[in-house]
Biopython code that builds the backbone (N, CA, C, O; Angstrom):
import numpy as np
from Bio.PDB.StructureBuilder import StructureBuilder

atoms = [
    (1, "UNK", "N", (6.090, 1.074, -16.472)),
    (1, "UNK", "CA", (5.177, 2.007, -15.848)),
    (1, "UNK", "C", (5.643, 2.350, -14.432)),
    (1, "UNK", "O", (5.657, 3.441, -13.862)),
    (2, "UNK", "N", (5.940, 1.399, -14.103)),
    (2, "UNK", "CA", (6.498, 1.972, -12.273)),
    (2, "UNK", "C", (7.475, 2.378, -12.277)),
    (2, "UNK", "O", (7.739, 3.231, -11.429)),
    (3, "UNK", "N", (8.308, 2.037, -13.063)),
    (3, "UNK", "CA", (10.131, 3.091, -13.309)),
    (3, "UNK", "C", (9.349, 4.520, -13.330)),
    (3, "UNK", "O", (9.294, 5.170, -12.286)),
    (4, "UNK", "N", (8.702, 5.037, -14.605)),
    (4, "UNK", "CA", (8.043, 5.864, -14.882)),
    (4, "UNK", "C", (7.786, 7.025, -13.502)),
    (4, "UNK", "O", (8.345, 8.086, -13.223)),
    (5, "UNK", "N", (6.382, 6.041, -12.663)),
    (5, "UNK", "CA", (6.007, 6.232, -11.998)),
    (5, "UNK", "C", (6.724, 7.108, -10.941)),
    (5, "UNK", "O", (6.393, 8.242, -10.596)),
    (6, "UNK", "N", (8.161, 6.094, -10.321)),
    (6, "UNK", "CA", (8.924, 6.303, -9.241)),
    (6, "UNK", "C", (9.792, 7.639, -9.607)),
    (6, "UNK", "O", (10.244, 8.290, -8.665)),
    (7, "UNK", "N", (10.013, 8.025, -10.822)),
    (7, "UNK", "CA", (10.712, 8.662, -11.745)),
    (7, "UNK", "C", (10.199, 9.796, -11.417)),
    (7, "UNK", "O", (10.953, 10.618, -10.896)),
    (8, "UNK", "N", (8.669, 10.170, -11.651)),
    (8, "UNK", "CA", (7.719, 11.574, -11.526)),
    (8, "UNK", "C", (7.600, 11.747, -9.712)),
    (8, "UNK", "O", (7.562, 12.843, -9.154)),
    (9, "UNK", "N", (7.567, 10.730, -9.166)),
    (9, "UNK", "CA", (7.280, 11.285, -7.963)),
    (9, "UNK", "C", (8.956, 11.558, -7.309)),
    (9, "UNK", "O", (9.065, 12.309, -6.340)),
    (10, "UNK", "N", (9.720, 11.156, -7.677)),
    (10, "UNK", "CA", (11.324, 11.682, -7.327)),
    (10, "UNK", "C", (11.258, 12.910, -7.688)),
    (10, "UNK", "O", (11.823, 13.597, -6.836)),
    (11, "UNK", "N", (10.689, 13.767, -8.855)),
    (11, "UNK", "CA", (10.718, 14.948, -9.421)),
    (11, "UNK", "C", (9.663, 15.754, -9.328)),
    (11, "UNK", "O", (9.434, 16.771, -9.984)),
    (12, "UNK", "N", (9.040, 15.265, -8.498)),
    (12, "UNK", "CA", (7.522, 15.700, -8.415)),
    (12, "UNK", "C", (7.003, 16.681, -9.497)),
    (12, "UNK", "O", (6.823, 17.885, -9.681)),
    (13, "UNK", "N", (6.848, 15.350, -10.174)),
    (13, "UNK", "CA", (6.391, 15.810, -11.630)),
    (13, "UNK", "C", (4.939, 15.436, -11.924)),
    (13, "UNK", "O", (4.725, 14.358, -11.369)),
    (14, "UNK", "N", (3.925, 15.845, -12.522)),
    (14, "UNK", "CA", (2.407, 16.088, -12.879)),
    (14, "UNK", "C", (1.602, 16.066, -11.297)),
    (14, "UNK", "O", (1.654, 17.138, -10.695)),
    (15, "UNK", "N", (0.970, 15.067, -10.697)),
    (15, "UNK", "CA", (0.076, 15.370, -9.906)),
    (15, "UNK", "C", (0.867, 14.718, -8.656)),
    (15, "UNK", "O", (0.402, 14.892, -7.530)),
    (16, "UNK", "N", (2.369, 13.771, -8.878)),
    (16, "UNK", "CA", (3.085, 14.076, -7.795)),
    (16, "UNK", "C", (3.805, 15.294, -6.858)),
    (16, "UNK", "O", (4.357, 15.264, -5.758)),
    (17, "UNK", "N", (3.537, 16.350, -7.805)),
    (17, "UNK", "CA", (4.239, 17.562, -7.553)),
    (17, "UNK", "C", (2.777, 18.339, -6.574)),
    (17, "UNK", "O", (3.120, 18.990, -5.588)),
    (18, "UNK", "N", (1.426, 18.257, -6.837)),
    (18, "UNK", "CA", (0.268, 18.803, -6.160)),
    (18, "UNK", "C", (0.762, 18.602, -4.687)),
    (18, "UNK", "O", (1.726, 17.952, -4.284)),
    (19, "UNK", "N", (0.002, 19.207, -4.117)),
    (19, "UNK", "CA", (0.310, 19.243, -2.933)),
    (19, "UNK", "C", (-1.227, 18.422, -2.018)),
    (19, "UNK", "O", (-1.327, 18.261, -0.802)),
    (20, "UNK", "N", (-2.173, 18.061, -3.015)),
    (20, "UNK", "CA", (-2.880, 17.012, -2.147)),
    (20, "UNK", "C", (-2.367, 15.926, -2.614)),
    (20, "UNK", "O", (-2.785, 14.994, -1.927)),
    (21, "UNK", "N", (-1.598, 15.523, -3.519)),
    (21, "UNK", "CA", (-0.601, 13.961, -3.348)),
    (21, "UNK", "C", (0.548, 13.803, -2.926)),
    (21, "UNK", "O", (1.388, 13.003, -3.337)),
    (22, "UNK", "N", (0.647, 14.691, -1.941)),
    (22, "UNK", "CA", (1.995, 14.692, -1.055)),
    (22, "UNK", "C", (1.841, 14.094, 0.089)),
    (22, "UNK", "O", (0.867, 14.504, 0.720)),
    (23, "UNK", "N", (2.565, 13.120, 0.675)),
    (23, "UNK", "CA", (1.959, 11.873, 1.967)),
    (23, "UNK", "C", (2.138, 12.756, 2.903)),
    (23, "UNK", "O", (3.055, 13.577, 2.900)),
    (24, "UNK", "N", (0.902, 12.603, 4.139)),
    (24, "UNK", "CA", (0.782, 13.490, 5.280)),
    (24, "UNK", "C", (1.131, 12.628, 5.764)),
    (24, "UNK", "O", (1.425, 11.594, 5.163)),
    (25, "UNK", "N", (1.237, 12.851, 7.502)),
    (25, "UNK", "CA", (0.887, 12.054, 8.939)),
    (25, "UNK", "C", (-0.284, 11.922, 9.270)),
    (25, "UNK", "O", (-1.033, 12.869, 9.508)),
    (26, "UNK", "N", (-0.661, 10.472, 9.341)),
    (26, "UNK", "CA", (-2.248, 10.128, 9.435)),
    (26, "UNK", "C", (-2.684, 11.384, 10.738)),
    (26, "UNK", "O", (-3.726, 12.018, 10.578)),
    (27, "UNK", "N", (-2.056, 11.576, 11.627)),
    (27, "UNK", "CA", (-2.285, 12.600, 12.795)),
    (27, "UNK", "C", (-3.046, 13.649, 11.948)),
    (27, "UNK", "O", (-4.255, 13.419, 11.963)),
    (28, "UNK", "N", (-2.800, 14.421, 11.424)),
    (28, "UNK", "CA", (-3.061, 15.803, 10.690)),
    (28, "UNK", "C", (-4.181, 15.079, 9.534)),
    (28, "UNK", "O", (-5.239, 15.683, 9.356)),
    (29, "UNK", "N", (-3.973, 14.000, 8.887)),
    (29, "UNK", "CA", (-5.456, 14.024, 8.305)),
    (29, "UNK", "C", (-6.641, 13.108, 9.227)),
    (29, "UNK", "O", (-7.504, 12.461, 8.634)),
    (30, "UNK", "N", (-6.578, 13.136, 10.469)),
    (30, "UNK", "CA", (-7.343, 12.396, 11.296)),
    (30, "UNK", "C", (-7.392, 14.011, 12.165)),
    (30, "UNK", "O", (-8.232, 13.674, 12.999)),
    (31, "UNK", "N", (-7.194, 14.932, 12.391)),
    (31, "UNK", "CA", (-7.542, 16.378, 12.574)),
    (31, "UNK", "C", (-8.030, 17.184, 11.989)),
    (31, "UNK", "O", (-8.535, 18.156, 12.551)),
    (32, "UNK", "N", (-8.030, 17.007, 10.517)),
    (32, "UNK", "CA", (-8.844, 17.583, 9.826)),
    (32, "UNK", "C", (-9.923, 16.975, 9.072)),
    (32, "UNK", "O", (-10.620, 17.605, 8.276)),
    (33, "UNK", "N", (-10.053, 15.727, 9.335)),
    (33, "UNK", "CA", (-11.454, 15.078, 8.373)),
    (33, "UNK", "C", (-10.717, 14.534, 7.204)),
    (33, "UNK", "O", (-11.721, 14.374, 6.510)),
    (34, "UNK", "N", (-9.950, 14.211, 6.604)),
    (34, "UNK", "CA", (-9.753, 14.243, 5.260)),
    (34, "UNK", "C", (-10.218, 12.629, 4.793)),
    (34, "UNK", "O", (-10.267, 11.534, 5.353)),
    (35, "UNK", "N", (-10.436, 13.018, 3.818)),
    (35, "UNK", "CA", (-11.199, 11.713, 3.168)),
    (35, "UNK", "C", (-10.778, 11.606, 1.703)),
    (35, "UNK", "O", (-10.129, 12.501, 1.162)),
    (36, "UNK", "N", (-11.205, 10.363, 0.999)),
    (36, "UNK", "CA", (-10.757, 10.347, -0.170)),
    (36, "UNK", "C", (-9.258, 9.739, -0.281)),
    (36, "UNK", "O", (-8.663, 9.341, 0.720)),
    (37, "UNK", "N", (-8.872, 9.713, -1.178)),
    (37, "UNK", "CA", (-7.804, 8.955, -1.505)),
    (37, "UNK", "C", (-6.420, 10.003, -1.006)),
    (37, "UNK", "O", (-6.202, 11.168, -1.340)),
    (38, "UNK", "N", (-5.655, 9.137, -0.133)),
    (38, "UNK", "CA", (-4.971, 9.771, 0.264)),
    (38, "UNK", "C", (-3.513, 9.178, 0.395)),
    (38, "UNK", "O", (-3.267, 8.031, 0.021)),
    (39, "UNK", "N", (-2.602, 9.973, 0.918)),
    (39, "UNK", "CA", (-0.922, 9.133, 0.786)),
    (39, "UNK", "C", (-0.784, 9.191, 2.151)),
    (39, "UNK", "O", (-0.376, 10.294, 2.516)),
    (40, "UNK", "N", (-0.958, 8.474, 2.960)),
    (40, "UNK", "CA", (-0.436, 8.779, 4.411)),
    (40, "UNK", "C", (1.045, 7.928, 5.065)),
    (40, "UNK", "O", (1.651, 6.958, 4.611)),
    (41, "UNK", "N", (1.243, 8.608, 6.074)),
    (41, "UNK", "CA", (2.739, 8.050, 6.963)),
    (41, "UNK", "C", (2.075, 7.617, 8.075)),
    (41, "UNK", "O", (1.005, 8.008, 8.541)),
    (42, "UNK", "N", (2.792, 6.801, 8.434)),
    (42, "UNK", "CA", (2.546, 6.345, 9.484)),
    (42, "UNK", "C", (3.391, 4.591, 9.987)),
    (42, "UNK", "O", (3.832, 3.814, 9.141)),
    (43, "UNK", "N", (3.421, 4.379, 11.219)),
    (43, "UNK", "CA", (4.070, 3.298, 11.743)),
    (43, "UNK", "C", (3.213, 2.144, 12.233)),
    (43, "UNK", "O", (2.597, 2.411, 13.265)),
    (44, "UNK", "N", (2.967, 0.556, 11.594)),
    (44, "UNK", "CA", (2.351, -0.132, 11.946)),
    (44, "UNK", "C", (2.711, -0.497, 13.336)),
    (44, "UNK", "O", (3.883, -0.379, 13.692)),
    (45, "UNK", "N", (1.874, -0.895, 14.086)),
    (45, "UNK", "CA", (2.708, -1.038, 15.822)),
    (45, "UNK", "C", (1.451, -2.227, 15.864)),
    (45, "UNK", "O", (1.425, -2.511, 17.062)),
    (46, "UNK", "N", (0.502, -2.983, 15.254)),
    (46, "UNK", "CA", (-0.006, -4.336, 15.375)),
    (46, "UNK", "C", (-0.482, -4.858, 14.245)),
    (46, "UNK", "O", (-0.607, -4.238, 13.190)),
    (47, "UNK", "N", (-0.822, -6.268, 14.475)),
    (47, "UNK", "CA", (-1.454, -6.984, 13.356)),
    (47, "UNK", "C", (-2.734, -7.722, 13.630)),
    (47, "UNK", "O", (-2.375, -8.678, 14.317)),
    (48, "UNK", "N", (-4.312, -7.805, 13.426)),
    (48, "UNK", "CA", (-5.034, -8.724, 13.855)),
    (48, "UNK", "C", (-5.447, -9.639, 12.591)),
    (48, "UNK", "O", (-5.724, -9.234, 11.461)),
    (49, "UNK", "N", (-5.420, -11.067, 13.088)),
    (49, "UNK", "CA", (-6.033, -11.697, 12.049)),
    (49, "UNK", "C", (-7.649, -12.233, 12.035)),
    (49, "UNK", "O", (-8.043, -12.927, 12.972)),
    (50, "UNK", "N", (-8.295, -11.975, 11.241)),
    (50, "UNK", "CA", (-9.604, -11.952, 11.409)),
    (50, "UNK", "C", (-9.929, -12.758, 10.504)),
    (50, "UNK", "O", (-9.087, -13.338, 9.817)),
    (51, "UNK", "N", (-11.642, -12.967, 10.324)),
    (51, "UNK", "CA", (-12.106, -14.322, 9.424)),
    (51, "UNK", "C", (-11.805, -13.768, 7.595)),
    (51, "UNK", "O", (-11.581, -14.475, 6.613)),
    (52, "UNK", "N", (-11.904, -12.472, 7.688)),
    (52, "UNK", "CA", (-12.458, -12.123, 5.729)),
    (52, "UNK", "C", (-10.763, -11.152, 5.728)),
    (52, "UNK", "O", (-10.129, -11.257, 4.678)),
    (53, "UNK", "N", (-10.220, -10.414, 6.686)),
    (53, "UNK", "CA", (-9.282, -9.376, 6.530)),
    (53, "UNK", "C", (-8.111, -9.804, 7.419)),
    (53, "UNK", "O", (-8.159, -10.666, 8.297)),
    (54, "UNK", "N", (-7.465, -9.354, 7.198)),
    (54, "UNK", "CA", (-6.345, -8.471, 8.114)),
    (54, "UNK", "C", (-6.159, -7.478, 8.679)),
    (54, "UNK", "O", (-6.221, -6.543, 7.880)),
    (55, "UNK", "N", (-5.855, -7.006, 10.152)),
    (55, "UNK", "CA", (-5.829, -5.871, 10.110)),
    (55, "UNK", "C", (-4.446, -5.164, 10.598)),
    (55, "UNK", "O", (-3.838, -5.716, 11.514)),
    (56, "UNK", "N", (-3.933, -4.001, 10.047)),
    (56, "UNK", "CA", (-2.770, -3.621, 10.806)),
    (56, "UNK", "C", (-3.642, -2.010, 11.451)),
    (56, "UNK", "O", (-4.343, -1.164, 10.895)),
    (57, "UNK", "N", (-3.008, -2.241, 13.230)),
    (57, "UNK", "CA", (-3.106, -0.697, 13.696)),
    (57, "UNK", "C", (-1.847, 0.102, 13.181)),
    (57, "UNK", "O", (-0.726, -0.377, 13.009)),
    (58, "UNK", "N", (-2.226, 1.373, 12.971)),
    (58, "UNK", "CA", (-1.274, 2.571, 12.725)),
    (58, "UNK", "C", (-1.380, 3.473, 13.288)),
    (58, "UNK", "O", (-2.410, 4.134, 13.161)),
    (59, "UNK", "N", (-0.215, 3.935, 14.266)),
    (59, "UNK", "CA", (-0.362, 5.293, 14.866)),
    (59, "UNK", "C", (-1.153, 5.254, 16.709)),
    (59, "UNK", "O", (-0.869, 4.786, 17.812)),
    (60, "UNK", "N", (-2.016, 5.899, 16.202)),
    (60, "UNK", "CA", (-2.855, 6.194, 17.327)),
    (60, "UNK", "C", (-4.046, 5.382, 17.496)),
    (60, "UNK", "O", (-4.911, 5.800, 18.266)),
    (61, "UNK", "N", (-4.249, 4.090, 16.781)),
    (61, "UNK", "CA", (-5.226, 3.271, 16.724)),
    (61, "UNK", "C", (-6.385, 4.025, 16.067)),
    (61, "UNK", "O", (-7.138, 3.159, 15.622)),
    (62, "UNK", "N", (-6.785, 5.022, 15.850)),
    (62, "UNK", "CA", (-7.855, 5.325, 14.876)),
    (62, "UNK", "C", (-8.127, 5.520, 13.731)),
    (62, "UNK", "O", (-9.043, 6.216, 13.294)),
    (63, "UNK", "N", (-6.984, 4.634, 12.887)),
    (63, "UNK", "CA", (-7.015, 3.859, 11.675)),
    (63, "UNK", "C", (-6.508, 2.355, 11.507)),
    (63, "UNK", "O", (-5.729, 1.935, 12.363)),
    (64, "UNK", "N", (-6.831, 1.660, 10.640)),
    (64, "UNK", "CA", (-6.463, 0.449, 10.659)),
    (64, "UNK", "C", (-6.062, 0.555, 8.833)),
    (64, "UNK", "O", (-6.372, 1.496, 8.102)),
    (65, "UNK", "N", (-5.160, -0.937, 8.348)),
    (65, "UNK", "CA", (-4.994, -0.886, 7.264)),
    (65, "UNK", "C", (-5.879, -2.064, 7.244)),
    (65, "UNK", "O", (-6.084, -2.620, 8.323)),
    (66, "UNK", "N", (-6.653, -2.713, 5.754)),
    (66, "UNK", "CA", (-7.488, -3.655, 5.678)),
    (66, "UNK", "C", (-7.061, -4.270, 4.626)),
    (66, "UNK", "O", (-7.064, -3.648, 3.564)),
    (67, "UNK", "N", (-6.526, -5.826, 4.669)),
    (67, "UNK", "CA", (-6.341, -6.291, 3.965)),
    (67, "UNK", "C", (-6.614, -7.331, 3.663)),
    (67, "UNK", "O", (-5.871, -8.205, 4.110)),
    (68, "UNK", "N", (-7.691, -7.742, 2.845)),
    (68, "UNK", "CA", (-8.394, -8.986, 2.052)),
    (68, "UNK", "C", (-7.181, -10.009, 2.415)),
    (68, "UNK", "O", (-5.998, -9.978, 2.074)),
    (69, "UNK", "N", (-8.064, -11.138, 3.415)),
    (69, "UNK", "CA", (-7.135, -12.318, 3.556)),
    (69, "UNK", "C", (-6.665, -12.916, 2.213)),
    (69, "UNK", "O", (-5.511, -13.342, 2.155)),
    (70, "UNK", "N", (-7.509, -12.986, 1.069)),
    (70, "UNK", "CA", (-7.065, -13.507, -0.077)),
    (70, "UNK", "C", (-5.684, -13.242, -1.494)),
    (70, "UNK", "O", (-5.225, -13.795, -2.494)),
    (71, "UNK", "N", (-5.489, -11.654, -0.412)),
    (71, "UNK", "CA", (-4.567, -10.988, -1.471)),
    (71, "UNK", "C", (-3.575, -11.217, -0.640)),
    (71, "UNK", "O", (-2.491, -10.886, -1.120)),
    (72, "UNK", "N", (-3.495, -11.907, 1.035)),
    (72, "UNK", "CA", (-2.035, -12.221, 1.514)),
    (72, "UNK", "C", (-0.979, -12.746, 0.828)),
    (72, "UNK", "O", (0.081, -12.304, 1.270)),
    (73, "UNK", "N", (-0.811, -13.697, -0.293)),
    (73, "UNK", "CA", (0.006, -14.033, -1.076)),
    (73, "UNK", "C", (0.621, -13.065, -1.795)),
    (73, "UNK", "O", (1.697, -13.423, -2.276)),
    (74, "UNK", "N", (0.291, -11.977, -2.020)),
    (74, "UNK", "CA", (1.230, -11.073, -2.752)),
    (74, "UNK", "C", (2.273, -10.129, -1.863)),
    (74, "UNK", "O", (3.233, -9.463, -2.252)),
    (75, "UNK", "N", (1.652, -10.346, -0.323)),
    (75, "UNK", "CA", (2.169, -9.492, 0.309)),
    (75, "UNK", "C", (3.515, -10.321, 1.307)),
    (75, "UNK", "O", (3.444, -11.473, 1.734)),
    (76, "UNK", "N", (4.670, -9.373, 1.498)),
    (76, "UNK", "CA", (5.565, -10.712, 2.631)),
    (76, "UNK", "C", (4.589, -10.756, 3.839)),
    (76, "UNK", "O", (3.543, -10.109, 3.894)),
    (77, "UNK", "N", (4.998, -11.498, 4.688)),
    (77, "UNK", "CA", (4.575, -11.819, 5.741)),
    (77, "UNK", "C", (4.320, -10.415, 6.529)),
    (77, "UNK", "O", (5.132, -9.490, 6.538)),
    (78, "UNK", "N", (3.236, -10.408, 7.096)),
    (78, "UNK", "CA", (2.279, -9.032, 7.523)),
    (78, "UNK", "C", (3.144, -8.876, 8.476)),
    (78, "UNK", "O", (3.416, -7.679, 8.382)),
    (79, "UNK", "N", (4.019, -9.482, 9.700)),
    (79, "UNK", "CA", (4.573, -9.533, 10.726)),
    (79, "UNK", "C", (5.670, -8.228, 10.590)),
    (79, "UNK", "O", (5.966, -7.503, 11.540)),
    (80, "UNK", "N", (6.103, -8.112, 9.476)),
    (80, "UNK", "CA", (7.484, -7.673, 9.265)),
    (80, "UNK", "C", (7.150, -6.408, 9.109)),
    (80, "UNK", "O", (8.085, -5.615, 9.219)),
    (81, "UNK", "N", (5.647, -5.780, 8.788)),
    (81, "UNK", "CA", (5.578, -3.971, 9.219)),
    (81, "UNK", "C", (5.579, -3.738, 10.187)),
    (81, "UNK", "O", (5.668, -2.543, 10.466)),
    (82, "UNK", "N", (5.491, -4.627, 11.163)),
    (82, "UNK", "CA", (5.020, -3.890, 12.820)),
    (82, "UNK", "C", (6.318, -3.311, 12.863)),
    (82, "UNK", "O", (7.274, -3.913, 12.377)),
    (83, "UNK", "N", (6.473, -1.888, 13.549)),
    (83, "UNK", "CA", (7.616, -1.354, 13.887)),
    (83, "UNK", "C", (8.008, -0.590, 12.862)),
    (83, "UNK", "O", (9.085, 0.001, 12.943)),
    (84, "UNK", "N", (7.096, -0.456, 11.577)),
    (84, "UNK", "CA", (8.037, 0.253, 10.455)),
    (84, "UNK", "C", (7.221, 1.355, 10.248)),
    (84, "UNK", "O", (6.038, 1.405, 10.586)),
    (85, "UNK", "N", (7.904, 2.329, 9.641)),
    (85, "UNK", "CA", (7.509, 3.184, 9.059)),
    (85, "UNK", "C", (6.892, 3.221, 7.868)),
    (85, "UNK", "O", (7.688, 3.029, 6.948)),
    (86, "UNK", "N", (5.498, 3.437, 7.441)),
    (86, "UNK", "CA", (4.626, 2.979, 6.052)),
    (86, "UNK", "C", (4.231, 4.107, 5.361)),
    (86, "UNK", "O", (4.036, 5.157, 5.973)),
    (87, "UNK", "N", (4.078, 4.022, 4.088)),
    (87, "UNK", "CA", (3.218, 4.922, 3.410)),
    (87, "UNK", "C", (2.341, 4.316, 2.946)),
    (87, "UNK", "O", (2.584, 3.463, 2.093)),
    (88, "UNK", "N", (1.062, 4.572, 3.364)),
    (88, "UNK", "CA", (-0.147, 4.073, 2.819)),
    (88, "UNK", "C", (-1.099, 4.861, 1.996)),
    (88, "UNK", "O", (-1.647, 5.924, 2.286)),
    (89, "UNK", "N", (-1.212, 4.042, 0.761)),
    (89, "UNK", "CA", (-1.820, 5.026, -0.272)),
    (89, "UNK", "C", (-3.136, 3.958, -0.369)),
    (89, "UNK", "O", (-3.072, 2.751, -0.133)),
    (90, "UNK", "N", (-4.121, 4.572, -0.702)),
    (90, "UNK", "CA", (-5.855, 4.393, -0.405)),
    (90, "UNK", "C", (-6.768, 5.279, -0.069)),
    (90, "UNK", "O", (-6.572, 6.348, 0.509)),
    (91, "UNK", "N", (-7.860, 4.792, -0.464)),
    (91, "UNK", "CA", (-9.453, 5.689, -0.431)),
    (91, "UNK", "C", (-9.402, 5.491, 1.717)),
    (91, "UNK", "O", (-9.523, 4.380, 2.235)),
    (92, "UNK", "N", (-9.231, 6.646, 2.468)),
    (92, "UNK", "CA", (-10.026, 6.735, 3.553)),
    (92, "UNK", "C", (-11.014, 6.699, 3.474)),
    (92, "UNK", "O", (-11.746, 7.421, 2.796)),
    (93, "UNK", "N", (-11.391, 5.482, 4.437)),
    (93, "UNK", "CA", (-13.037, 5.571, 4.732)),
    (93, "UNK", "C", (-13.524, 5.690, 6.568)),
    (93, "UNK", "O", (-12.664, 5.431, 7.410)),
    (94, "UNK", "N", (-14.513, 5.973, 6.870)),
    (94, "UNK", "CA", (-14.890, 5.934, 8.017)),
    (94, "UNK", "C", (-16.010, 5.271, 8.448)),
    (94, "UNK", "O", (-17.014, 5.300, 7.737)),
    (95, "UNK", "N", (-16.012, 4.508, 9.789)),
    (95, "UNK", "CA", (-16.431, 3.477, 10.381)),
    (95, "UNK", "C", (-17.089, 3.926, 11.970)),
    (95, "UNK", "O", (-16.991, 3.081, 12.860)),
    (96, "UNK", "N", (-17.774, 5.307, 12.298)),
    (96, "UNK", "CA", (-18.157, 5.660, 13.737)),
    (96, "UNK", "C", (-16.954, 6.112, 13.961)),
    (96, "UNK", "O", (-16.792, 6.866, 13.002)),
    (97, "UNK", "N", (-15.749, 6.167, 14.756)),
    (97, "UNK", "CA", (-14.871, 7.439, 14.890)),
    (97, "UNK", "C", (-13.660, 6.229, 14.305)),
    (97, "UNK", "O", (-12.647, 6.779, 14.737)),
    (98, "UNK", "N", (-13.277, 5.257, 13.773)),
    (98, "UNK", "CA", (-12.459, 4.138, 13.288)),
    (98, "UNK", "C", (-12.253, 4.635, 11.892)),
    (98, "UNK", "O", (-13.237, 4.858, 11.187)),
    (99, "UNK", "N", (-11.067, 4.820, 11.457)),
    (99, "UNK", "CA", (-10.997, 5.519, 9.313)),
    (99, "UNK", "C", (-10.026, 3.848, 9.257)),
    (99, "UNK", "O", (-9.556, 3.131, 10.141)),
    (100, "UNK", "N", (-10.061, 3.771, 7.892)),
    (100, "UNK", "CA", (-9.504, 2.627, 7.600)),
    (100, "UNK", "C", (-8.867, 2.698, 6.306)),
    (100, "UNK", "O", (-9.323, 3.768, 5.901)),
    (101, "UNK", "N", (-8.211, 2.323, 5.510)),
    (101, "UNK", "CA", (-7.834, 2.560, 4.086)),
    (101, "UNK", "C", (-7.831, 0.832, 3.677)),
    (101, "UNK", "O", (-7.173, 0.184, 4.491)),
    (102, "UNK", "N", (-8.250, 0.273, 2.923)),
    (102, "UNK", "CA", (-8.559, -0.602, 2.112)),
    (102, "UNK", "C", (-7.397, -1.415, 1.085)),
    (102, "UNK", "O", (-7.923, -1.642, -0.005)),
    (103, "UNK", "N", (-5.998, -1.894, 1.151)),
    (103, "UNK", "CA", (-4.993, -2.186, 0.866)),
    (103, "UNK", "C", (-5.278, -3.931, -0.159)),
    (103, "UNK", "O", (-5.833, -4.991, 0.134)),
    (104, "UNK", "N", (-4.839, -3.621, -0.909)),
    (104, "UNK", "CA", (-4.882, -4.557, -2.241)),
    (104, "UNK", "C", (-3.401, -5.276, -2.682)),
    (104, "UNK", "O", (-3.445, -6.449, -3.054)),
    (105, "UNK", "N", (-2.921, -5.019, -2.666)),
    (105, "UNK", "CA", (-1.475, -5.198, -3.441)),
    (105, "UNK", "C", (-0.239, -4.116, -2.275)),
    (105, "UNK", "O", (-0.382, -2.986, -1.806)),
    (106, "UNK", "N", (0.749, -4.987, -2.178)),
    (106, "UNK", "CA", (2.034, -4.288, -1.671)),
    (106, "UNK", "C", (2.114, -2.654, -2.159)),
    (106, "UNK", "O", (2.254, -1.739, -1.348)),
    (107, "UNK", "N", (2.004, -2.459, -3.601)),
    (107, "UNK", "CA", (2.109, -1.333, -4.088)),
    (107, "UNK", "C", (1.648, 0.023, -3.448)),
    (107, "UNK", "O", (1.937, 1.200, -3.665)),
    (108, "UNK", "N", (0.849, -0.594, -2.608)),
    (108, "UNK", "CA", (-0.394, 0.667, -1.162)),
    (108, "UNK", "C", (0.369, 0.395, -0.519)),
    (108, "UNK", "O", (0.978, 1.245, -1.169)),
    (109, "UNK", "N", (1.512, -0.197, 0.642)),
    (109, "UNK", "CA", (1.572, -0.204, 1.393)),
    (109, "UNK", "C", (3.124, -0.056, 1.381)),
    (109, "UNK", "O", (3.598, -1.166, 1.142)),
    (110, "UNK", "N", (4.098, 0.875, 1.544)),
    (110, "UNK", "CA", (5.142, 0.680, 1.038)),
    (110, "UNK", "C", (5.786, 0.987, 2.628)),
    (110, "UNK", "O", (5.264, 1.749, 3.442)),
    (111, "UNK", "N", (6.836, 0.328, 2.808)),
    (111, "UNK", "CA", (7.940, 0.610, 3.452)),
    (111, "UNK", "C", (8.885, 1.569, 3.342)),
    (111, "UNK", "O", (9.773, 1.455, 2.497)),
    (112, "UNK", "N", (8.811, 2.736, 4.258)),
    (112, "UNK", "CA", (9.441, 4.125, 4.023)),
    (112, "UNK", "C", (10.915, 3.863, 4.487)),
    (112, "UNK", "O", (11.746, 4.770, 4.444)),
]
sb = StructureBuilder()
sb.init_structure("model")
sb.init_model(0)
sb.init_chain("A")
sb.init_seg("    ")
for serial, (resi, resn, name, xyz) in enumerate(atoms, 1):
    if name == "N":
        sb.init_residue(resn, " ", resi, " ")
    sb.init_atom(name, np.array(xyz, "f"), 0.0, 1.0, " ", f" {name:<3s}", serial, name[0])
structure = sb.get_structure()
C-alpha cells in the first residue's frame, strides 16, 4: 500500500494530483484560515515535553505539531526534526489564535 501510495503521489495521480492535496507553507494556510485536513511545509525550530504530549514549534510559532507521549516509540527521537524541513499531514485544528495538527505515527510527519 505505501509503494502504491508513494507511486500516485510521484505522478500525481487520483486525489494526489487535486490541488487541495498539494502541501502548502503553513504561512499561506495560517493567512487564509484553512482548516481541515491538510499537507503542510514547514521547519521544526523546537521541541516541548509536556505531561500527556509533545510538542514541536513550526515556523512562526502559531502552530505546533502534537504528539501523544505514548506513540513516541514509533517515532526516532523528536530531537532530530528541529532544524528540518517537514511535511505535516493532519486535521488543523484551532486553539484561540494557536492551530495545531494532531500527529500519530511517523507517516504525518515526514522529513522533506
Amino acid at each position: 500500500m505505501l509503494t502504491a501510495q508513494q507511486e500516485a503521489q510521484a505522478l500525481h495521480l487520483g486525489l494526489w494530483g487535486m490541488a487541495d492535496y498539494q502541501p502548502k507553507r503553513i504561512v499561506t494556510v495560517l493567512e487564509k484560515r484553512h482548516y481541515g485536513w491538510q499537507r503542510l511545509i514547514g521547519t521544526i525550530h523546537s521541541a516541548q515535553m509536556k505531561r500527556k504530549y509533545v510538542y514541536l514549534g513550526v515556523d512562526v510559532d502559531k502552530l505546533m505539531v502534537r504528539i501523544p507521549r505514548a506513540n513516541l516509540s514509533f517515532f526516532p527521537d523528536v530531537m532530530t526534526y528541529i532544524g528540518k524541513e517537514v511535511e505535516i499531514r493532519g486535521w488543523v485544528s484551532r486553539r484561540g489564535e494557536m492551530r495545531s495538527v494532531l500527529v500519530r505515527h511517523p507517516s504525518a510527519l515526514l522529513v522533506r
